[in-house]
Biopython code that builds the backbone (N, CA, C, O; Angstrom):
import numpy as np
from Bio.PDB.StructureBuilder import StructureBuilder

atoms = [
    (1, "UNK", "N", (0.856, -1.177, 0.000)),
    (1, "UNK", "CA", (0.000, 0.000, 0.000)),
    (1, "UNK", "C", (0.899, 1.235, 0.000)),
    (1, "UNK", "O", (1.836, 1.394, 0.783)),
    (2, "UNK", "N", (0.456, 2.258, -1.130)),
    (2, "UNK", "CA", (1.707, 3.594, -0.811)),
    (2, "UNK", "C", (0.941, 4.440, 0.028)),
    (2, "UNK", "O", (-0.284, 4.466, 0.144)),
    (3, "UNK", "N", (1.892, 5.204, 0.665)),
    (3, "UNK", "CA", (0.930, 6.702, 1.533)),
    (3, "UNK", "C", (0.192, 7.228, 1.129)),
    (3, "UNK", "O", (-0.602, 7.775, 1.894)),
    (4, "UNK", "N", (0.024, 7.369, -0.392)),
    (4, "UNK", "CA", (-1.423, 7.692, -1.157)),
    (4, "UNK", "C", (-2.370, 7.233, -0.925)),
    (4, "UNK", "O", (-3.378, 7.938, -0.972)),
    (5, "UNK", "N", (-2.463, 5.905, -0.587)),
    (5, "UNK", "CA", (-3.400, 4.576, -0.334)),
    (5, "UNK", "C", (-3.801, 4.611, 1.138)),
    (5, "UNK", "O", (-4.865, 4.620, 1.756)),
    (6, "UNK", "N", (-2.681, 4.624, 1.398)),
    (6, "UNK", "CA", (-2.931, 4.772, 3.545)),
    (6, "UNK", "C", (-3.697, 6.069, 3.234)),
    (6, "UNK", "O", (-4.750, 5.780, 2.666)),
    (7, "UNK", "N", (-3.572, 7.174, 3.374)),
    (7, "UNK", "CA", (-4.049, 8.399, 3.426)),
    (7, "UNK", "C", (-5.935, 8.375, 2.699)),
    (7, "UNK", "O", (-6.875, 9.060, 3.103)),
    (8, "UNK", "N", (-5.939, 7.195, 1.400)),
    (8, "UNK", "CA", (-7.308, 7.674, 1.310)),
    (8, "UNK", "C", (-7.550, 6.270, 1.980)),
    (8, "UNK", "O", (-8.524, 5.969, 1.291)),
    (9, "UNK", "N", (-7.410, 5.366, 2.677)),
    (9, "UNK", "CA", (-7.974, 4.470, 3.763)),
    (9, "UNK", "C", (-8.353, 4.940, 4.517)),
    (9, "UNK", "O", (-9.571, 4.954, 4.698)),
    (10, "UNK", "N", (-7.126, 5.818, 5.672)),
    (10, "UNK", "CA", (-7.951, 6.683, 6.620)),
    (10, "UNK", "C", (-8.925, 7.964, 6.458)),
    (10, "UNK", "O", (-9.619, 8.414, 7.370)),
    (11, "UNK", "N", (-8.861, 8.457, 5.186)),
    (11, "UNK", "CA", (-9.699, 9.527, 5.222)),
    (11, "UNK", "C", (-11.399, 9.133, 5.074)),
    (11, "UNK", "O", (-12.439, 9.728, 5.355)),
    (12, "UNK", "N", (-11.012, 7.599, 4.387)),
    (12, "UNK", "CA", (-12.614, 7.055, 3.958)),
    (12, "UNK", "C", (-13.195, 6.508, 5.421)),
    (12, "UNK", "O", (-14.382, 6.240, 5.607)),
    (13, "UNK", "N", (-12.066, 6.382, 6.506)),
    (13, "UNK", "CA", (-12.510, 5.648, 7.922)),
    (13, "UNK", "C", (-12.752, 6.894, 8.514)),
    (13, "UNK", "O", (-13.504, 6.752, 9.479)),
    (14, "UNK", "N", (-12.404, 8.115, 8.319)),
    (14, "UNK", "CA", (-12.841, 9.418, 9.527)),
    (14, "UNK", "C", (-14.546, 9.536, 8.899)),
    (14, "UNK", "O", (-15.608, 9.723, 9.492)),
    (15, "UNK", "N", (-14.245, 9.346, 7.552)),
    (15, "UNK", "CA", (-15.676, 9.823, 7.335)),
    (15, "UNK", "C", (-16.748, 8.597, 7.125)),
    (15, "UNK", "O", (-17.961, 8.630, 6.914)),
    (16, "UNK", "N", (-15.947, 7.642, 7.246)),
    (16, "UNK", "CA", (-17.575, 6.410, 7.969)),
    (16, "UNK", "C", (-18.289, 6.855, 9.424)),
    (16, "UNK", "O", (-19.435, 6.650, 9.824)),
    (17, "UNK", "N", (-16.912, 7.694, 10.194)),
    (17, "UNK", "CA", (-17.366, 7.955, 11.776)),
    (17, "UNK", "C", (-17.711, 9.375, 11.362)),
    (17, "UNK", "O", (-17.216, 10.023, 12.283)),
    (18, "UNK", "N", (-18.247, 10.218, 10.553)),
    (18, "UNK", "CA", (-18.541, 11.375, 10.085)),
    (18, "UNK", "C", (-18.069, 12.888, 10.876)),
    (18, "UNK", "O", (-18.587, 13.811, 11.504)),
    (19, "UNK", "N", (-16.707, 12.434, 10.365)),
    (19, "UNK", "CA", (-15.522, 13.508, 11.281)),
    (19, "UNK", "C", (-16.385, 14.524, 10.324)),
    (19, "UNK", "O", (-17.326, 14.296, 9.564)),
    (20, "UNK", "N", (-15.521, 16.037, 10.742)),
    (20, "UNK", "CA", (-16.132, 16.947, 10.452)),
    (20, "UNK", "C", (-14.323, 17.958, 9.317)),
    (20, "UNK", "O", (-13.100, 17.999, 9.445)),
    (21, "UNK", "N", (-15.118, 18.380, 8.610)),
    (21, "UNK", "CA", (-13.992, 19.321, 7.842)),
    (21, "UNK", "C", (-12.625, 18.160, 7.875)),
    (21, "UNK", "O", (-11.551, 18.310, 8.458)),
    (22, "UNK", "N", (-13.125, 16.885, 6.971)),
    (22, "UNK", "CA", (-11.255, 16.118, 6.770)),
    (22, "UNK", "C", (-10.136, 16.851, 5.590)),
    (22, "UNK", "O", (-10.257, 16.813, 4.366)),
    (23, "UNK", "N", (-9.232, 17.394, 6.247)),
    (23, "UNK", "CA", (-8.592, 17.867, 5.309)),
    (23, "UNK", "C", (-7.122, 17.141, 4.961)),
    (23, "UNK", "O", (-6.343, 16.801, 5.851)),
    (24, "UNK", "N", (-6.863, 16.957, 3.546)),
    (24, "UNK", "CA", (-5.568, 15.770, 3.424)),
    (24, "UNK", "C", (-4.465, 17.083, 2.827)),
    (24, "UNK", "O", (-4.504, 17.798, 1.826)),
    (25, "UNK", "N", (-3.615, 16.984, 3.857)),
    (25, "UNK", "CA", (-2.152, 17.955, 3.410)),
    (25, "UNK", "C", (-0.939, 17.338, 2.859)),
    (25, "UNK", "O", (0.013, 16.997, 3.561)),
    (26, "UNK", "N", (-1.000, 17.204, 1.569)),
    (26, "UNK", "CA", (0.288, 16.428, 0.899)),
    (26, "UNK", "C", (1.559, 17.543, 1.311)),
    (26, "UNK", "O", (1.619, 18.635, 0.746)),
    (27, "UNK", "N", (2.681, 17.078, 2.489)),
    (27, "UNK", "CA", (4.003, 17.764, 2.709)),
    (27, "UNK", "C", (4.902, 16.430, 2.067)),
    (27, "UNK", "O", (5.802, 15.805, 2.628)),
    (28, "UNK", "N", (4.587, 16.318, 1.312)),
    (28, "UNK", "CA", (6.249, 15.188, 0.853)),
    (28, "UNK", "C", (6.961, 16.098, 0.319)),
    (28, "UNK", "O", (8.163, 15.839, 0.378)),
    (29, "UNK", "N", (6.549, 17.637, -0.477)),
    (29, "UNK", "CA", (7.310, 18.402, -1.026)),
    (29, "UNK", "C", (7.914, 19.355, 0.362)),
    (29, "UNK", "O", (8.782, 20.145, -0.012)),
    (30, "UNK", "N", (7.757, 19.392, 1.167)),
    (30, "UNK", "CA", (7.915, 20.130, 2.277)),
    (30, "UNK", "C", (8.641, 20.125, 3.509)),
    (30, "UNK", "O", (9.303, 20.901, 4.198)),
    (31, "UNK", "N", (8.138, 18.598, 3.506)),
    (31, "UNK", "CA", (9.116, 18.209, 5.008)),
    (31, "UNK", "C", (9.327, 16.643, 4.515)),
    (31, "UNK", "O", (8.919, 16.288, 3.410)),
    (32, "UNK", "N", (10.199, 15.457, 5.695)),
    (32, "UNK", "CA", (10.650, 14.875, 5.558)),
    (32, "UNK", "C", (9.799, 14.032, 6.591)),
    (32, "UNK", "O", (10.244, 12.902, 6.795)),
    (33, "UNK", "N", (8.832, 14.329, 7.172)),
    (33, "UNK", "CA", (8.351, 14.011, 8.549)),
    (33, "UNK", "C", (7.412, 12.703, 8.225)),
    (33, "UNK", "O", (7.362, 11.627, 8.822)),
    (34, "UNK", "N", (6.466, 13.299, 6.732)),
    (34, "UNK", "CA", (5.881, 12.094, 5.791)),
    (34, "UNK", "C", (5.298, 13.028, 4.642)),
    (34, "UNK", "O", (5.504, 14.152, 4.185)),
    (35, "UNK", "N", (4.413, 11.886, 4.417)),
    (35, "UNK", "CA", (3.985, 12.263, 2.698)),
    (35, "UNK", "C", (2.655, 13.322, 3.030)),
    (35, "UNK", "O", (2.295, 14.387, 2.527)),
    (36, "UNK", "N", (2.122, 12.460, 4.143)),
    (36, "UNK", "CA", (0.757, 13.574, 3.915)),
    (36, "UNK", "C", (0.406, 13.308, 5.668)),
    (36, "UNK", "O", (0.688, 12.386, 6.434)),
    (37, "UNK", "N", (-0.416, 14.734, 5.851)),
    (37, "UNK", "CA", (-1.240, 14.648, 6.944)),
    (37, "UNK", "C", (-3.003, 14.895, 6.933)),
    (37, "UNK", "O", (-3.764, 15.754, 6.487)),
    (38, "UNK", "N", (-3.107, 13.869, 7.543)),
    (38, "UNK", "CA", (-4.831, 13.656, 7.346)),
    (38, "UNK", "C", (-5.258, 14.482, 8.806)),
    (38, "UNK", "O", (-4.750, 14.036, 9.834)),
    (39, "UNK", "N", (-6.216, 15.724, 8.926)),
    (39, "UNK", "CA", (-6.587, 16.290, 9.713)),
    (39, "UNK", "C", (-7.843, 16.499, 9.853)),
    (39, "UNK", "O", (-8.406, 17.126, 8.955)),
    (40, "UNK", "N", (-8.580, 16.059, 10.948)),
    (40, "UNK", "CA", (-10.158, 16.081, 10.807)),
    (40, "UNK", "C", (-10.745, 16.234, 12.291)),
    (40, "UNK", "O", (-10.042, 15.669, 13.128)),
    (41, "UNK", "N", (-11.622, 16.729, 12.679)),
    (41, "UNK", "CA", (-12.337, 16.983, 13.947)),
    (41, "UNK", "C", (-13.670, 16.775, 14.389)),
    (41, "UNK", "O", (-14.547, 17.628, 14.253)),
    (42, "UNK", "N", (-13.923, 15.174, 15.147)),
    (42, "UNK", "CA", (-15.314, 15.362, 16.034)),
    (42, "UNK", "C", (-16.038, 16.625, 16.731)),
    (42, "UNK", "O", (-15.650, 17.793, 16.719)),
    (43, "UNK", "N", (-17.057, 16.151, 17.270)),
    (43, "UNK", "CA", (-17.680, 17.136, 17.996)),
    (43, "UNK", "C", (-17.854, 16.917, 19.406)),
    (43, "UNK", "O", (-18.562, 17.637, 20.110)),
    (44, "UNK", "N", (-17.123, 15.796, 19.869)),
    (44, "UNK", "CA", (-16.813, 15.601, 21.348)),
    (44, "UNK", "C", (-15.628, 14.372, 21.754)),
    (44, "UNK", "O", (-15.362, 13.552, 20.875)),
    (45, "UNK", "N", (-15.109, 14.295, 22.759)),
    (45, "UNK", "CA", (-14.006, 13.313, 22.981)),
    (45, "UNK", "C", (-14.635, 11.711, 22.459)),
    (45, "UNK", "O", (-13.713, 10.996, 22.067)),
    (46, "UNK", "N", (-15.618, 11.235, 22.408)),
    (46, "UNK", "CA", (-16.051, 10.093, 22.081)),
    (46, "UNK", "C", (-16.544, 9.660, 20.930)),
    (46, "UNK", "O", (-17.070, 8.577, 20.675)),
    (47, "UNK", "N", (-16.308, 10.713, 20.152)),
    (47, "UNK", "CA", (-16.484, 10.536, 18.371)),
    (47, "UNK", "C", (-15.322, 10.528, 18.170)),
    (47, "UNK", "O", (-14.850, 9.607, 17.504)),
    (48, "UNK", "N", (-14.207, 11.906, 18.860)),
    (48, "UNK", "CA", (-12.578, 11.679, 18.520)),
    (48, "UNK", "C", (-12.498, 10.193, 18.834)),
    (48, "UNK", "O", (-12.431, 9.622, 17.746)),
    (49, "UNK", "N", (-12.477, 9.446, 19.665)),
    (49, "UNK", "CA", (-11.794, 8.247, 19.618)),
    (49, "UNK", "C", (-12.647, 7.114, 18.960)),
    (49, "UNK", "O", (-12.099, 6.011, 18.957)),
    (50, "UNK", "N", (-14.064, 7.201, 18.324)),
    (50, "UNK", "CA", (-14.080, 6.525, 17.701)),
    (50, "UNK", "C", (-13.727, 6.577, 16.375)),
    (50, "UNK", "O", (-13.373, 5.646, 15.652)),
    (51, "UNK", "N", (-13.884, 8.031, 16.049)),
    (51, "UNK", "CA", (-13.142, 8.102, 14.755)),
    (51, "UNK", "C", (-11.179, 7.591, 14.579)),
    (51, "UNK", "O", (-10.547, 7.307, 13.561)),
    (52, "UNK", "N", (-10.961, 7.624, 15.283)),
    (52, "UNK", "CA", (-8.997, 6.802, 15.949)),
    (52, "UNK", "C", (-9.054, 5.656, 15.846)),
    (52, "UNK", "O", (-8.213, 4.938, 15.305)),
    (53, "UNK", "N", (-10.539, 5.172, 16.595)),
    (53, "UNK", "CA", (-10.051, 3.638, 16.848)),
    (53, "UNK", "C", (-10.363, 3.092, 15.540)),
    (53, "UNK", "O", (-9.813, 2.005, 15.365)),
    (54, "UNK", "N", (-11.328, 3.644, 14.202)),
    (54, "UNK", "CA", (-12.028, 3.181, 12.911)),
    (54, "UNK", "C", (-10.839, 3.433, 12.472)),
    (54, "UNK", "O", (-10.727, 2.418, 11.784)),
    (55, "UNK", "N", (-9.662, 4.092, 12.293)),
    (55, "UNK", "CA", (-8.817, 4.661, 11.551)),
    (55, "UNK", "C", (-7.951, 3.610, 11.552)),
    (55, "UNK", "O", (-7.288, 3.301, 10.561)),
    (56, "UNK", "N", (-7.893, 2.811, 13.014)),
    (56, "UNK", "CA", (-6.364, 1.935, 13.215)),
    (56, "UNK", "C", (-7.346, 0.580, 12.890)),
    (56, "UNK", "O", (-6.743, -0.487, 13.009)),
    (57, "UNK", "N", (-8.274, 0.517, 12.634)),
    (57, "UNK", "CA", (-9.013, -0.737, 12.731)),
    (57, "UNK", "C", (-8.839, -1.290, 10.938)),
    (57, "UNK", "O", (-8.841, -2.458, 10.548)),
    (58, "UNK", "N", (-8.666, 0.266, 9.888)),
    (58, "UNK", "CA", (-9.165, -0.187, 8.674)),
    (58, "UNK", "C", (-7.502, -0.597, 8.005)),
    (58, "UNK", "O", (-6.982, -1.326, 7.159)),
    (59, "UNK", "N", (-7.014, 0.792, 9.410)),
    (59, "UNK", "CA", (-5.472, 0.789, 8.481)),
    (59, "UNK", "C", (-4.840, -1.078, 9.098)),
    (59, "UNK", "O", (-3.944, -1.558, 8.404)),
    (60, "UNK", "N", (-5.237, -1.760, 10.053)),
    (60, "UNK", "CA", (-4.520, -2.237, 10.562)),
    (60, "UNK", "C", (-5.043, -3.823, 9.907)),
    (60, "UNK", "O", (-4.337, -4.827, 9.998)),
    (61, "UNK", "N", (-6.484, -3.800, 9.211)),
    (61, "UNK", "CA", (-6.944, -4.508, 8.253)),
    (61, "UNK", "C", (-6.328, -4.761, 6.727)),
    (61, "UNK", "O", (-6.318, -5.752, 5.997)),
    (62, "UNK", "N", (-5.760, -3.248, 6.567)),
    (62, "UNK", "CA", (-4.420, -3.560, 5.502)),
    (62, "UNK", "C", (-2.972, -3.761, 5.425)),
    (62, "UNK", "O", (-2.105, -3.754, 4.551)),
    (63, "UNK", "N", (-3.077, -3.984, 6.992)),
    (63, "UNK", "CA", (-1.157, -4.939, 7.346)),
    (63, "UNK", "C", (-0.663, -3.336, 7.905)),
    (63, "UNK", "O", (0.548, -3.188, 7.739)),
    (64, "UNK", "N", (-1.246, -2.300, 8.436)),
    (64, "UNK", "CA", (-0.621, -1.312, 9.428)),
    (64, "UNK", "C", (-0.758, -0.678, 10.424)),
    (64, "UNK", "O", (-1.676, 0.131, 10.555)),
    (65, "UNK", "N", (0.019, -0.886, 11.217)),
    (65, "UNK", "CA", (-0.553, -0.646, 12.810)),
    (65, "UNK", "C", (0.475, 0.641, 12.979)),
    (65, "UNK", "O", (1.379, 0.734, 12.148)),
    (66, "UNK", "N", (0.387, 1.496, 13.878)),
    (66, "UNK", "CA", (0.747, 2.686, 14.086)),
    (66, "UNK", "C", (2.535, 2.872, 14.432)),
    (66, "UNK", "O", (3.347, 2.064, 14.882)),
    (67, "UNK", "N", (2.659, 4.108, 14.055)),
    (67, "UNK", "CA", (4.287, 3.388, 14.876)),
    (67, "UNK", "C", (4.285, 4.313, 16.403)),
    (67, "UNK", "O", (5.255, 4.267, 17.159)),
    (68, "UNK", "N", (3.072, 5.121, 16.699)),
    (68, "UNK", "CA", (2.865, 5.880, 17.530)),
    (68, "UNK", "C", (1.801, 6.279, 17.558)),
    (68, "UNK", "O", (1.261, 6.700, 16.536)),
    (69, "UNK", "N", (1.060, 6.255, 19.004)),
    (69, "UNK", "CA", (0.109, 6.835, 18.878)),
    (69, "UNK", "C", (0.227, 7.929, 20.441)),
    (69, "UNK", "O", (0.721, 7.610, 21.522)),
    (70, "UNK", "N", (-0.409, 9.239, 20.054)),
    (70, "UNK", "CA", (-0.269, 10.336, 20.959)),
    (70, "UNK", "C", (-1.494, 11.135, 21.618)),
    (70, "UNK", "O", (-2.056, 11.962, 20.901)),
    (71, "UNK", "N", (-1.850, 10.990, 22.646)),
    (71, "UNK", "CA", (-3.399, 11.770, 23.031)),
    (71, "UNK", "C", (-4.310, 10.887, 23.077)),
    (71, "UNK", "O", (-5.370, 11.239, 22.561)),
    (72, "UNK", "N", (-4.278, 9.869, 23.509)),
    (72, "UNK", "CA", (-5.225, 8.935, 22.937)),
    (72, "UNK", "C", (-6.461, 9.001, 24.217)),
    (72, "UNK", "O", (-7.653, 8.705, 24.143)),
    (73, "UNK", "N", (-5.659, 9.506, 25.382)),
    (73, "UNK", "CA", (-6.548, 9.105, 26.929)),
    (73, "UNK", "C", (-7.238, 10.523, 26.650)),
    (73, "UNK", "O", (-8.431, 10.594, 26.357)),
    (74, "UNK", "N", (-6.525, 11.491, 26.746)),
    (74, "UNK", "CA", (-7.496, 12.930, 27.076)),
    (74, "UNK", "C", (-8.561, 13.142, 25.951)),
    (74, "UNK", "O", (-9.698, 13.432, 26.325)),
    (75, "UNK", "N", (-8.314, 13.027, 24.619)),
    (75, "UNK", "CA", (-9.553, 12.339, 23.558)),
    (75, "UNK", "C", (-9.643, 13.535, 22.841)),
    (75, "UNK", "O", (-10.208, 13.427, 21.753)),
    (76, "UNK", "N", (-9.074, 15.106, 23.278)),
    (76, "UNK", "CA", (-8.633, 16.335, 22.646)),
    (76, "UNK", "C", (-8.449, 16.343, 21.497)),
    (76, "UNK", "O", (-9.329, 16.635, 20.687)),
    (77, "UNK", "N", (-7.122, 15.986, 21.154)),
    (77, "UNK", "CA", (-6.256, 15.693, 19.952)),
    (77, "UNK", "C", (-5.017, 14.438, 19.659)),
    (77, "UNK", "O", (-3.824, 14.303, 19.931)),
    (78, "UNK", "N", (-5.912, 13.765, 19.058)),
    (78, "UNK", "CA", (-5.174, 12.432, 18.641)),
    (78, "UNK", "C", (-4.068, 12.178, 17.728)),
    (78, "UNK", "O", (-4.332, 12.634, 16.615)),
    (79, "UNK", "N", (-3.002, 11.654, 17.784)),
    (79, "UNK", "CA", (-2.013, 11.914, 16.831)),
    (79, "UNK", "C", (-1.440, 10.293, 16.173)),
    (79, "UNK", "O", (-0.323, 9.912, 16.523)),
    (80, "UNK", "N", (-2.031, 9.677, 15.508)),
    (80, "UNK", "CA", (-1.352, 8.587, 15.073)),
    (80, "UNK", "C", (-0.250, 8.662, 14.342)),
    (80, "UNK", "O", (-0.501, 9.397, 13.387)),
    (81, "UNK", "N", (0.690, 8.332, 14.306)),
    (81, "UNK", "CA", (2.070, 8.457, 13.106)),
    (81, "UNK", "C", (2.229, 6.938, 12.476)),
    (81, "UNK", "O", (2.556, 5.894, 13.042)),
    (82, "UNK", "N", (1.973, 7.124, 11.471)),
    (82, "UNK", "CA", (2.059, 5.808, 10.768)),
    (82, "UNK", "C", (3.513, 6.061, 9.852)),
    (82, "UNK", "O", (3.536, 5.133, 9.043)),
    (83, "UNK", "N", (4.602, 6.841, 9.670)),
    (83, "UNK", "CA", (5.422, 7.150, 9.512)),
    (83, "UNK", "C", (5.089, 7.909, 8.246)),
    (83, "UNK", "O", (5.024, 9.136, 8.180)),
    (84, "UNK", "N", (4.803, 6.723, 6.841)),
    (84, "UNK", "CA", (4.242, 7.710, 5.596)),
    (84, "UNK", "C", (2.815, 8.804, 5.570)),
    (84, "UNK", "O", (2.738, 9.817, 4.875)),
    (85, "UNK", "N", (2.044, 8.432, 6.257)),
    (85, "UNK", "CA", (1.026, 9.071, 6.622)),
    (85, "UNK", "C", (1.355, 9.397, 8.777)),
    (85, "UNK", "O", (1.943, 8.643, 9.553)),
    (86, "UNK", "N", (0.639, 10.866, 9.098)),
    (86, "UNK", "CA", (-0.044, 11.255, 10.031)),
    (86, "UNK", "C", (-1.182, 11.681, 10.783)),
    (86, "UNK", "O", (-1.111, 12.861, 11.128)),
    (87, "UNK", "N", (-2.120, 11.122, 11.109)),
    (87, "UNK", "CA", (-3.509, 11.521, 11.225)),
    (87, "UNK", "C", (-3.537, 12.262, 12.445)),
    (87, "UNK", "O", (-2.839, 12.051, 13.436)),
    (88, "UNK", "N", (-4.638, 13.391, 12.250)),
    (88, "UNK", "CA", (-4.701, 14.230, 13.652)),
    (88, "UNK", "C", (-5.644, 14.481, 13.909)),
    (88, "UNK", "O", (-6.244, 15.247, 13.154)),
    (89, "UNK", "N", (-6.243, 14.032, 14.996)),
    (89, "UNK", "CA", (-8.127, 14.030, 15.091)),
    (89, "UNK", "C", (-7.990, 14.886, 16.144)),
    (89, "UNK", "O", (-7.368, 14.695, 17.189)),
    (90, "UNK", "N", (-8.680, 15.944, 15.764)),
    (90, "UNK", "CA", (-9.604, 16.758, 17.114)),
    (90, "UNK", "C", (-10.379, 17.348, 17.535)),
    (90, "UNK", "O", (-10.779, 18.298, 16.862)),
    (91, "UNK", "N", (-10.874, 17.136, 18.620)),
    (91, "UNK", "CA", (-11.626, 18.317, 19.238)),
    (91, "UNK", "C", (-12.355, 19.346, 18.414)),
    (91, "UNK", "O", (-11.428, 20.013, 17.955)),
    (92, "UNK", "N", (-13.511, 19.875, 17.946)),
    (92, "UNK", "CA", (-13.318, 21.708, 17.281)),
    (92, "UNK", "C", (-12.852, 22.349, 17.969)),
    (92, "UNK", "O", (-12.199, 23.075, 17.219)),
    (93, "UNK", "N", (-12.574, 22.839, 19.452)),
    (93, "UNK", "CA", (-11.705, 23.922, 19.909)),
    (93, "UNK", "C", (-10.156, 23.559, 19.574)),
    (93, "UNK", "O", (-9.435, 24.372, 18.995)),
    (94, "UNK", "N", (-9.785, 22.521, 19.905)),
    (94, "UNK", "CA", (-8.561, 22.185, 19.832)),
    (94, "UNK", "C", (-7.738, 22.623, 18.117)),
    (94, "UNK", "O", (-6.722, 23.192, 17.718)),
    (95, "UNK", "N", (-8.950, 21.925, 17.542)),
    (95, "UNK", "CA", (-8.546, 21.953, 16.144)),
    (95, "UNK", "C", (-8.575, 23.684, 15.797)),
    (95, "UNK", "O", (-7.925, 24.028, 14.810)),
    (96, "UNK", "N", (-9.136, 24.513, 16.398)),
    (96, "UNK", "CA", (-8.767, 25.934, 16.168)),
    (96, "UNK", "C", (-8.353, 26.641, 16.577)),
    (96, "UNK", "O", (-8.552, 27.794, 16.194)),
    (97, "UNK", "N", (-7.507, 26.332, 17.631)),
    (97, "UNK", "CA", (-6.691, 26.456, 18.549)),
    (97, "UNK", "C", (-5.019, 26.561, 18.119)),
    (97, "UNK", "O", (-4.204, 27.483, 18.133)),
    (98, "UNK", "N", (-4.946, 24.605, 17.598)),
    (98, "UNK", "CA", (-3.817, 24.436, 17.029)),
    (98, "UNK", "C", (-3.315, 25.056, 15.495)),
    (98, "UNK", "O", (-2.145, 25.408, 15.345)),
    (99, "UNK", "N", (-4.210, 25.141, 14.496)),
    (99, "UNK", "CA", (-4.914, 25.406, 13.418)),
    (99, "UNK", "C", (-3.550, 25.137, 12.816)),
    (99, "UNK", "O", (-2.730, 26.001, 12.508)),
    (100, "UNK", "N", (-3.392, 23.615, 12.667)),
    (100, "UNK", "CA", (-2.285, 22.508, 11.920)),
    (100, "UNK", "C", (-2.071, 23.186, 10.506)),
    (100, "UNK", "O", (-0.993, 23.571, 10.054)),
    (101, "UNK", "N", (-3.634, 23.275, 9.740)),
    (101, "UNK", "CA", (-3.658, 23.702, 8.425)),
    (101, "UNK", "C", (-2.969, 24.956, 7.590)),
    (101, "UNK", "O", (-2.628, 25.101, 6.416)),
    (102, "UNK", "N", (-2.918, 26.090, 9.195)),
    (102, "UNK", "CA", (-2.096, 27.178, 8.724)),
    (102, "UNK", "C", (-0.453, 27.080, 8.719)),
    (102, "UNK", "O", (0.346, 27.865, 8.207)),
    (103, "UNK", "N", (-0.168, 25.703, 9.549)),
    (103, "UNK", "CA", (1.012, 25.807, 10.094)),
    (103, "UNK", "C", (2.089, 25.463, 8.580)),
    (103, "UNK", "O", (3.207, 25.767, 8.164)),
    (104, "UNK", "N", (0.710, 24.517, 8.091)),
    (104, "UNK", "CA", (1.281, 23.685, 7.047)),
    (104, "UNK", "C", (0.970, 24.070, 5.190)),
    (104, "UNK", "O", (0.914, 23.549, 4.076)),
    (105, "UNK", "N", (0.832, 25.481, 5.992)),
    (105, "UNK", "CA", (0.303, 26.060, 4.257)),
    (105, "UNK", "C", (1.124, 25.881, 3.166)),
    (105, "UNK", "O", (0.703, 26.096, 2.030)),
    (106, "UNK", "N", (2.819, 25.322, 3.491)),
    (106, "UNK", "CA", (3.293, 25.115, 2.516)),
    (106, "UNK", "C", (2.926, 24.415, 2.081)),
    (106, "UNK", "O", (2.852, 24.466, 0.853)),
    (107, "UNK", "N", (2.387, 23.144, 2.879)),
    (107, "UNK", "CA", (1.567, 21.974, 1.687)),
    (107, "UNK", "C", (0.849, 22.075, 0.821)),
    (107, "UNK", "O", (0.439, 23.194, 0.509)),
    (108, "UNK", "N", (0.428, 20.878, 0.101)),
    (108, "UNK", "CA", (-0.413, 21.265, -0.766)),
    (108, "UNK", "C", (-1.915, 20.506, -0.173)),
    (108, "UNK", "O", (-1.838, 19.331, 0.186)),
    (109, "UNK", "N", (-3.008, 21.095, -0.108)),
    (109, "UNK", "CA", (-3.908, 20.256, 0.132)),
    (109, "UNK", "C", (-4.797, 19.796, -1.194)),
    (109, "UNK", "O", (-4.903, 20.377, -2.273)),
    (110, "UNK", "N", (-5.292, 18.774, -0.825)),
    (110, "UNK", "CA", (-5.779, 17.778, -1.275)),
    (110, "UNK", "C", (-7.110, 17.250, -1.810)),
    (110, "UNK", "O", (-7.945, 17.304, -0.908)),
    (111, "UNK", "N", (-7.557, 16.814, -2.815)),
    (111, "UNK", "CA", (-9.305, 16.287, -2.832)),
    (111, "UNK", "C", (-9.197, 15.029, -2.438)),
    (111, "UNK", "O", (-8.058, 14.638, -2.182)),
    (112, "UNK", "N", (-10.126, 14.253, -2.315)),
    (112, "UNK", "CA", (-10.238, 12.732, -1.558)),
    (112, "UNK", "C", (-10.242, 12.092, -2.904)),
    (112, "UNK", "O", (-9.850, 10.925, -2.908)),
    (113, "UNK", "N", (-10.703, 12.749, -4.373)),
    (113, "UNK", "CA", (-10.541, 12.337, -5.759)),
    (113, "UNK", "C", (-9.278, 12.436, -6.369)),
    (113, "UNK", "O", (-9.067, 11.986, -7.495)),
    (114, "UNK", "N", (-7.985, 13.296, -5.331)),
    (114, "UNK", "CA", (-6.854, 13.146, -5.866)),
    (114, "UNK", "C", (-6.028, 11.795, -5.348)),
    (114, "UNK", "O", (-5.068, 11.251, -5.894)),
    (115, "UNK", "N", (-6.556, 11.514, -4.396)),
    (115, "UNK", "CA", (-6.240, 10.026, -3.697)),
    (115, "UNK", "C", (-6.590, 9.215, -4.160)),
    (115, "UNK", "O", (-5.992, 8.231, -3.724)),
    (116, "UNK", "N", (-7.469, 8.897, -5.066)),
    (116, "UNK", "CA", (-8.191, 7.733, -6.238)),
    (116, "UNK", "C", (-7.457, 6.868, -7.208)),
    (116, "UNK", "O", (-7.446, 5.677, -7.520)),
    (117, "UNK", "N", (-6.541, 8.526, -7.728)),
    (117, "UNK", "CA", (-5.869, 7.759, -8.501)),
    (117, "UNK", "C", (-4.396, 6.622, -8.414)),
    (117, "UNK", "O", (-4.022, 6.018, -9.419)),
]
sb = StructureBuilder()
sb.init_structure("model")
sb.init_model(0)
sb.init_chain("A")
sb.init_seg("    ")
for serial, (resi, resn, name, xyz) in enumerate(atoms, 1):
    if name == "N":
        sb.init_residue(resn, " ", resi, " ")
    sb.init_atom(name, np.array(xyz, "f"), 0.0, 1.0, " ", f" {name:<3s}", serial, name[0])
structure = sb.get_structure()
């Protein structure tokens, strides 16, 4: 599976648990950290983690289990690192708080139809 593939696995698992605003940030041109970050936000700590636990359930159905996972107890902001892909589930305050998306404007973001191909 390439990080293209991981990335639209988990984005199709945030939105079976109907995360809110998923946004996919391709940094492979940018940083070295991975290829893309998948960023998306429930509307309370118990959608964040079910949307986490659907994420490691679909990725881990295609032979990948996390190489880290961060935040998982307080339910705020979740951070899986799958090394080629990073998913970051949170909170809406949190998520506008941290506001990942500005941090990472060098990226390029993404359609869920550019992951298709």
């Amino acid at each position: 599976m390439t990080a293209k593939e991981m990335a639209r696995c988990a984005y199709l698992a945030l939105d079976e648990k109907k995360a809110e605003d998923i946004t996919v940030i391709d940094i492979s041109g940018v940083s070295t950290v991975a290829d893309y970050f998948i960023i998306a936000n429930g509307t309370n700590s118990n959608q964040v983690l079910a949307m986490v636990d659907n994420v490691e359930e679909q990725l881990h159905k295609a032979g990948y289990d996390p190489k880290q996972v961060e935040g998982y107890r307080q339910g705020n902001w979740v951070l899986l690192d799958y090394i080629d892909i990073i998913v970051h589930v949170f909170d809406k305050e949190n998520r506008l708080f941290y506001d990942l998306e500005r941090i990472w404007r060098d990226g390029k973001c993404i359609d869920i139809k550019e992951l298709e191909d």
